[in-house]
N, C-alpha and C positions, 0 to 999 in steps of 0.2 A: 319341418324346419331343421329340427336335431340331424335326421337325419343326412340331410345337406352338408351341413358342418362338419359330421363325421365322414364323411366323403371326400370333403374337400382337405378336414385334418390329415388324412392318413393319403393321400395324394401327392401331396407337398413332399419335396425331394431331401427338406432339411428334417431334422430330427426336432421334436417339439418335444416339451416335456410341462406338464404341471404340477406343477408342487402347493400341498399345504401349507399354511404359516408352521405346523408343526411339523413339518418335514415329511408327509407322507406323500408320495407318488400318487395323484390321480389320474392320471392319462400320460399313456406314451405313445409318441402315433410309431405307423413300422417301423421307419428309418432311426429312428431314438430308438428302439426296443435292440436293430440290430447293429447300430455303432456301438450301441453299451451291453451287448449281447443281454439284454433283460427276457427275461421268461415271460412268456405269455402270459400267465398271470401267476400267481402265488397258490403253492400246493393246497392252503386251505382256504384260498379266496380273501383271502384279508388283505388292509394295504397293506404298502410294505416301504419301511421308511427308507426314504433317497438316500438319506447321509451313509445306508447301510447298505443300500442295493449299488451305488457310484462309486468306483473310488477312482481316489487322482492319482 
């Protein structure tokens, strides 16, 4: 079923993004990762907080 959702997440044409109550980044599908040019993941695999990765 995950699997599904991850398919259909990263499919969609708009940019997704989810965020923690504490501000960390859990998922960015492609199109979020390349509107806000975000890195595939963080050098040491950690999250990495929105407020710090976005800026306006």
């Amino acid at each position: 079923m995950y699997e599904h959702h991850d398919t259909v997440l990263h499919s969609v044409r708009e940019g997704v993004l989810i965020v923690a109550a504490d501000g960390r980044l859990m998922l960015a599908n492609d199109e979020a990762r390349r509107l806000l040019e975000l890195p595939r993941t963080s050098r040491d695999g950690s999250s990495r907080n929105c407020r710090a990765s976005i800026r306006g």
